[in-house]
Backbone as JSON, one array per atom type, in Angstrom:
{
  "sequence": "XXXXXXXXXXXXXXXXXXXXXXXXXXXXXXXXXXXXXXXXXXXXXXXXXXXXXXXXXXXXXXXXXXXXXXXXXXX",
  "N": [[5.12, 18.37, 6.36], [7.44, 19.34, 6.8], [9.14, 18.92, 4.55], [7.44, 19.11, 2.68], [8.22, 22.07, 2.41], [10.67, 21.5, 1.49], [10.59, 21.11, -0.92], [9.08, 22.95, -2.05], [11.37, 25.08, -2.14], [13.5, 24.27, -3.43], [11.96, 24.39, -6.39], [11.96, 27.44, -6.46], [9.7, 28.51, -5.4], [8.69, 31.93, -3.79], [8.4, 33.59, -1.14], [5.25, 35.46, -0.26], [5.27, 36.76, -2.97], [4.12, 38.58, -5.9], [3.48, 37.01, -7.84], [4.63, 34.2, -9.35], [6.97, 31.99, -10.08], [7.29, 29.53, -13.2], [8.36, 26.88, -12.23], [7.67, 26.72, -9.56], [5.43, 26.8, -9.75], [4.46, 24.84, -10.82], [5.79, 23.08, -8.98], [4.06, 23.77, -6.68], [1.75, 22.81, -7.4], [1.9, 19.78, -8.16], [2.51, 19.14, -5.31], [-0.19, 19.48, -4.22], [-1.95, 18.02, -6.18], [-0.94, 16.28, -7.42], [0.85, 14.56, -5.38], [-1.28, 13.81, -3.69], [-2.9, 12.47, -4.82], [-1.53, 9.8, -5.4], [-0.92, 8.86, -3.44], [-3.55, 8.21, -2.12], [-4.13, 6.29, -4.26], [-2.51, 4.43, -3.99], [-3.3, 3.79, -1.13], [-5.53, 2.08, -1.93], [-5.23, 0.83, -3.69], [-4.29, -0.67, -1.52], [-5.9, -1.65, 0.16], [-7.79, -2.76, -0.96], [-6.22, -5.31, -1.03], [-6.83, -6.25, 1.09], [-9.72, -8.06, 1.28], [-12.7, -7.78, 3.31], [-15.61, -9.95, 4.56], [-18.35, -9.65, 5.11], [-19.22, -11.47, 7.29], [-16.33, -11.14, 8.37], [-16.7, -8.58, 8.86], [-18.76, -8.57, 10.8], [-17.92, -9.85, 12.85], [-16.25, -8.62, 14.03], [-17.03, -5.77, 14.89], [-19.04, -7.06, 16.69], [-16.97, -8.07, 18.26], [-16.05, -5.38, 19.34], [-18.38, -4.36, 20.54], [-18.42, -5.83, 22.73], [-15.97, -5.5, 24.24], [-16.83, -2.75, 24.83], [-18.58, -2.82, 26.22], [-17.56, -4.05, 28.49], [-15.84, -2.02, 29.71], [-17.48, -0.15, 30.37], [-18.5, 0.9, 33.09], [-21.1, -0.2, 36.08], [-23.76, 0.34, 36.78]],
  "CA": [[5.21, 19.79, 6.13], [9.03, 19.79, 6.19], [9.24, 17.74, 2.74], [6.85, 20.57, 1.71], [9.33, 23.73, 1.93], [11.74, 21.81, 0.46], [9.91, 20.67, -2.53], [8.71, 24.86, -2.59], [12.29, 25.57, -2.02], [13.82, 23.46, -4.69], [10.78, 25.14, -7.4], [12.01, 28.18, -6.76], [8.69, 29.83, -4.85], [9.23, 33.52, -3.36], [6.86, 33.74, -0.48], [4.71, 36.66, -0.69], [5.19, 37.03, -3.95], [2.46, 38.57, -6.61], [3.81, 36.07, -9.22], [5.24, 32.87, -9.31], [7.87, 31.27, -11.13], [6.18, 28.65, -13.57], [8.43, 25.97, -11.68], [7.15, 26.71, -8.42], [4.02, 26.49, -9.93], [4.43, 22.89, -10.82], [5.23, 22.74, -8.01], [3.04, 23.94, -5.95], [0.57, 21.31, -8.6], [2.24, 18.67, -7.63], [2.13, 18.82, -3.59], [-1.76, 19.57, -3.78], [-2.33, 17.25, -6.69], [-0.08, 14.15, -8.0], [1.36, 13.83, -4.53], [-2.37, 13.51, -2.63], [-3.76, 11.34, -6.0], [-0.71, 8.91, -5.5], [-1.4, 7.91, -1.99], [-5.1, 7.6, -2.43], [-4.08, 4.93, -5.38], [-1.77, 3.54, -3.23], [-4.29, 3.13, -0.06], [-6.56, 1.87, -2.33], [-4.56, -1.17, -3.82], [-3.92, -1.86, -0.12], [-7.4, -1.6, 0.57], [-8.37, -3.82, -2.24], [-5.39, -6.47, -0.78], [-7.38, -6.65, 2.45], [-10.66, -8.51, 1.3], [-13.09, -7.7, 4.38], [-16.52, -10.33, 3.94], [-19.47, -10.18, 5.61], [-18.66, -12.28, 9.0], [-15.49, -10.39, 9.37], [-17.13, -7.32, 9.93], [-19.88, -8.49, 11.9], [-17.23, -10.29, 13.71], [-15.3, -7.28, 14.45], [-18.2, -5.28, 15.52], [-19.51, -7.63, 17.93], [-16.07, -7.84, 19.17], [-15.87, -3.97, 19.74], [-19.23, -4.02, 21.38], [-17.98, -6.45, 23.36], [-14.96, -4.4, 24.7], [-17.2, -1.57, 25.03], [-20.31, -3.24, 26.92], [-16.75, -4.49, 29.34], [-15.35, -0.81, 29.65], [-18.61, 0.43, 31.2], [-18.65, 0.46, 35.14], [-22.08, -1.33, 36.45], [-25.01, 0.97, 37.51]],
  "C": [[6.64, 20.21, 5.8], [9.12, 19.83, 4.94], [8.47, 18.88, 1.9], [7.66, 21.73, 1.33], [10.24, 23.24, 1.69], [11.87, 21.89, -0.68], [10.14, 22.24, -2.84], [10.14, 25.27, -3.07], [13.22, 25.18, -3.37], [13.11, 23.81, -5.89], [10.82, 26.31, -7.42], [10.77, 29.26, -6.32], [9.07, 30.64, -3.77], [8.11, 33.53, -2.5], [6.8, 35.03, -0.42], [5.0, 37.37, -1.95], [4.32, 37.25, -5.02], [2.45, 37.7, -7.2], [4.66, 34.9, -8.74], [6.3, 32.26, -10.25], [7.18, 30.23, -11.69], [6.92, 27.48, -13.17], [7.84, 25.44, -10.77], [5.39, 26.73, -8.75], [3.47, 25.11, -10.23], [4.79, 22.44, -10.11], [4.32, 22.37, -6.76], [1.57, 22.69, -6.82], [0.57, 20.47, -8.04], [2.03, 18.71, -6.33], [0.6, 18.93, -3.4], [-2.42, 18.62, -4.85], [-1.91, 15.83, -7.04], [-0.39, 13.97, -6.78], [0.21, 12.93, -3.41], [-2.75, 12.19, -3.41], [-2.71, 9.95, -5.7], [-0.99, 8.61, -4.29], [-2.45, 7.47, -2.01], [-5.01, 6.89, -3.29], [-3.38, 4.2, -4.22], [-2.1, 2.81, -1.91], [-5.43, 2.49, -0.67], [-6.28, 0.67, -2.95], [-4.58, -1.81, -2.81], [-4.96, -2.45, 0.37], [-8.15, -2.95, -0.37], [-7.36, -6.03, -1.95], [-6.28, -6.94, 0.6], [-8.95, -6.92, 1.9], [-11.54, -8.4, 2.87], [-14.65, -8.75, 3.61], [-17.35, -9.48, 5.13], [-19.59, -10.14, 7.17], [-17.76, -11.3, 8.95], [-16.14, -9.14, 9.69], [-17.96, -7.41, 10.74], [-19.11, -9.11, 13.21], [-16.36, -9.15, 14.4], [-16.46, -6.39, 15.2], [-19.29, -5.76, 16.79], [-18.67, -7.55, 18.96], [-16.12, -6.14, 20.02], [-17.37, -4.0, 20.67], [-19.18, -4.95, 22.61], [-17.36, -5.98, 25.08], [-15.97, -3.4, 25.3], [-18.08, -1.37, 25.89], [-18.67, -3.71, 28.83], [-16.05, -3.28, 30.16], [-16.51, -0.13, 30.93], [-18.83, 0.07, 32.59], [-20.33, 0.3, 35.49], [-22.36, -0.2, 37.0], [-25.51, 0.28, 38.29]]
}
C-alpha cells in the first residue's frame, strides 16, 4: 500500500479530485492492471517450475490427513 501512494504521488493524482491528470491516470492503470498481470505471469512460471504428479499429491494429502487424524484428542 505504501509503494502505492508513491507510485500515485509520483503521477501526479490530486485526491478528491473531479479530474485527473492523464499521468495519474496511467497510473492509476498500471497499479490495478500491468502491476497485478505481472505477478500472476510470474506465479505462474513458478507454478509451471514446480511439476506436481499424481503420487505427489496423493502423497501430500494422505500426509495432511495424517497430521489431522493425530491433532484430534480420542473420544
Amino acid at each position: 500500500m505504501p509503494l502505492t501512494l508513491v507510485v500515485l504521488g509520483w503521477t501526479g493524482y490530486v485526491a478528491n479530485a473531479e479530474t485527473q491528470p492523464p499521468l495519474a491516470i496511467n497510473g492509476i492503470i498500471l497499479l490495478v492492471g500491468v502491476v497485478p498481470a505481472a505477478f500472476f505471469l510470474i506465479g505462474a512460471l513458478f507454478a509451471r517450475k514446480l511439476p506436481i504428479t499424481r503420487q505427489d499429491f496423493a502423497r501430500v494429502r494422505a500426509e495432511l490427513a495424517h497430521r489431522r487424524d493425530m491433532q484430534q484428542p480420542d473420544t
